[in-house]
C-alpha beads as a LAMMPS data file, in Angstrom:
LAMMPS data file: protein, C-alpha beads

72 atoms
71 bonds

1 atom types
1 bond types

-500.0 500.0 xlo xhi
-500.0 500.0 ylo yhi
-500.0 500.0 zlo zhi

Masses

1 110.0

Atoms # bond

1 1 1 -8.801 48.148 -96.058
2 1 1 -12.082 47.213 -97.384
3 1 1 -13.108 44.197 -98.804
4 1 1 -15.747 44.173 -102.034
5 1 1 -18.261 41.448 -102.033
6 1 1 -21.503 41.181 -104.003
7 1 1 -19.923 42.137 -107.498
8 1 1 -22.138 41.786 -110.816
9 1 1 -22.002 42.881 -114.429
10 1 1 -25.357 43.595 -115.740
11 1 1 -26.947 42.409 -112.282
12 1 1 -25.106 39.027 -113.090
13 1 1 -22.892 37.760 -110.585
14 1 1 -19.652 35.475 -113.027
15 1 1 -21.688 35.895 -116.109
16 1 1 -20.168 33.797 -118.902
17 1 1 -21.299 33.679 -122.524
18 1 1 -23.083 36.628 -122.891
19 1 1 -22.684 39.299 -125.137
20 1 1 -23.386 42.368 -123.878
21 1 1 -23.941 46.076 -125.676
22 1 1 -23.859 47.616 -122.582
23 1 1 -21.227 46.663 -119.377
24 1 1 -22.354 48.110 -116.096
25 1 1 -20.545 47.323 -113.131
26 1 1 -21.782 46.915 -109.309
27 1 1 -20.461 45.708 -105.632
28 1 1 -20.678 46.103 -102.420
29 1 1 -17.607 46.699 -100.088
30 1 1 -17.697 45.939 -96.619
31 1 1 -14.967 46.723 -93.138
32 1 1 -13.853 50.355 -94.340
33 1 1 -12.844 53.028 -92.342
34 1 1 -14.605 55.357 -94.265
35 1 1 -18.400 55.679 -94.827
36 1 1 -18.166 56.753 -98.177
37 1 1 -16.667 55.794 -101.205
38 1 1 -14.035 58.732 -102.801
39 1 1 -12.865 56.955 -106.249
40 1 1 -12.694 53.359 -107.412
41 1 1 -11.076 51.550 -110.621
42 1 1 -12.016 49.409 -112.426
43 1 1 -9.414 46.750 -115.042
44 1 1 -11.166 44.753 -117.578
45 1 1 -8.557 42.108 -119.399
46 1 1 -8.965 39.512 -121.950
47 1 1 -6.753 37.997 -119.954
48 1 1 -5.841 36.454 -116.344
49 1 1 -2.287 38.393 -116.464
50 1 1 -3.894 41.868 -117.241
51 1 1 -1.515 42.187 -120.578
52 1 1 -4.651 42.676 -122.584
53 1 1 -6.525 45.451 -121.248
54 1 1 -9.691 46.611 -123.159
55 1 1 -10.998 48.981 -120.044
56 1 1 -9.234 51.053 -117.228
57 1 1 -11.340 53.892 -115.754
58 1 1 -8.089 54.748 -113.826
59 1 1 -8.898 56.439 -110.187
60 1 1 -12.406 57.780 -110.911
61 1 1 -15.565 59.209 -108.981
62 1 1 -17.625 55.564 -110.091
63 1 1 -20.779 55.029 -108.323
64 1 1 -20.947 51.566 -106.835
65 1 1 -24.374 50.392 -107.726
66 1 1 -23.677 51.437 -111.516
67 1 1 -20.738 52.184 -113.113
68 1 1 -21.024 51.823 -116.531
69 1 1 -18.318 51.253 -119.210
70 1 1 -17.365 51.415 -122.774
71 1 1 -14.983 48.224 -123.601
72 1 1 -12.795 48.048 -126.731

Bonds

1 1 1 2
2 1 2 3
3 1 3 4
4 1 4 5
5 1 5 6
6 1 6 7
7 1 7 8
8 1 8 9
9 1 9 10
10 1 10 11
11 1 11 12
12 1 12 13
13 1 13 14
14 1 14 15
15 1 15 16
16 1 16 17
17 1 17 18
18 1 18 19
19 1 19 20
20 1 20 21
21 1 21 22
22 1 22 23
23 1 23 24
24 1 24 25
25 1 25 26
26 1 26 27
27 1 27 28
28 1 28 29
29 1 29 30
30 1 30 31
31 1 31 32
32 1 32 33
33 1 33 34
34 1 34 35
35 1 35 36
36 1 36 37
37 1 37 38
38 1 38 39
39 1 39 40
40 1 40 41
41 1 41 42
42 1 42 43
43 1 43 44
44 1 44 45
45 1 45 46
46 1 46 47
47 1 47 48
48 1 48 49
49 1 49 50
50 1 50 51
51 1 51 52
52 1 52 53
53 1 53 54
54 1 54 55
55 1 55 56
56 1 56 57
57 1 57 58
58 1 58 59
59 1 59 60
60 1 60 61
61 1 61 62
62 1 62 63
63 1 63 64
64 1 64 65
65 1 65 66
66 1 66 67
67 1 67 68
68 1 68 69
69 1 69 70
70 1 70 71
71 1 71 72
Protein backbone atom coordinates (compact mmCIF):
# COMPACT_ATOMS: atom_id res chain seq x y z
CA UNK A 1 0.00 0.00 0.00
CA UNK A 2 1.02 3.46 -0.62
CA UNK A 3 1.95 5.93 1.66
CA UNK A 4 0.81 9.90 1.05
CA UNK A 5 3.34 12.45 2.00
CA UNK A 6 3.53 16.11 1.00
CA UNK A 7 -0.24 16.95 1.83
CA UNK A 8 -1.47 20.76 1.73
CA UNK A 9 -4.73 22.67 1.73
CA UNK A 10 -4.49 25.73 -0.29
CA UNK A 11 -0.62 24.98 -0.93
CA UNK A 12 -0.39 25.10 2.99
CA UNK A 13 1.04 22.25 4.61
CA UNK A 14 -1.12 22.11 8.73
CA UNK A 15 -2.64 25.43 8.04
CA UNK A 16 -4.36 26.70 11.19
CA UNK A 17 -6.43 29.86 11.54
CA UNK A 18 -7.33 30.57 8.27
CA UNK A 19 -10.49 30.99 6.79
CA UNK A 20 -10.76 29.85 3.60
CA UNK A 21 -13.66 30.39 0.67
CA UNK A 22 -12.19 27.93 -1.26
CA UNK A 23 -10.59 24.25 0.15
CA UNK A 24 -8.38 22.57 -2.38
CA UNK A 25 -6.66 19.59 -1.48
CA UNK A 26 -3.08 18.14 -2.66
CA UNK A 27 -0.39 15.17 -1.82
CA UNK A 28 1.87 13.16 -3.00
CA UNK A 29 1.85 9.30 -2.44
CA UNK A 30 4.82 7.35 -2.65
CA UNK A 31 5.71 2.95 -2.69
CA UNK A 32 2.51 1.93 -4.83
CA UNK A 33 2.18 -0.80 -6.97
CA UNK A 34 0.44 1.06 -9.36
CA UNK A 35 1.63 4.06 -11.46
CA UNK A 36 -1.47 5.74 -11.45
CA UNK A 37 -3.91 6.86 -9.19
CA UNK A 38 -7.76 5.19 -9.89
CA UNK A 39 -9.95 7.04 -7.02
CA UNK A 40 -9.10 8.64 -3.70
CA UNK A 41 -11.31 10.02 -0.64
CA UNK A 42 -11.14 12.44 1.05
CA UNK A 43 -12.95 12.97 5.19
CA UNK A 44 -13.00 16.39 6.51
CA UNK A 45 -14.24 16.40 10.46
CA UNK A 46 -14.63 19.04 12.98
CA UNK A 47 -13.45 16.58 14.91
CA UNK A 48 -10.46 14.04 15.83
CA UNK A 49 -13.16 11.04 16.10
CA UNK A 50 -14.71 11.74 12.58
CA UNK A 51 -18.42 12.08 14.31
CA UNK A 52 -18.67 15.48 12.75
CA UNK A 53 -18.20 15.21 9.18
CA UNK A 54 -18.70 18.40 7.03
CA UNK A 55 -16.99 16.70 3.68
CA UNK A 56 -16.77 13.06 2.24
CA UNK A 57 -16.12 12.86 -1.53
CA UNK A 58 -16.64 9.06 -0.99
CA UNK A 59 -14.43 6.85 -3.64
CA UNK A 60 -14.00 9.46 -6.40
CA UNK A 61 -11.82 10.11 -9.65
CA UNK A 62 -9.87 13.29 -7.46
CA UNK A 63 -6.84 14.58 -9.05
CA UNK A 64 -3.96 14.69 -6.63
CA UNK A 65 -2.43 18.04 -7.23
CA UNK A 66 -6.06 19.68 -6.86
CA UNK A 67 -8.96 18.39 -5.59
CA UNK A 68 -11.16 20.88 -4.65
CA UNK A 69 -14.10 20.80 -2.17
CA UNK A 70 -17.24 22.35 -0.99
CA UNK A 71 -17.37 22.04 3.06
CA UNK A 72 -20.59 22.52 5.06
Amino acid sequence: MGKIYAAKINHMTNPMGFLMERTVFSWKVKDCRGKEQKWARIVVAEDASFEKTVCDTGEADLDSRAARLSLK
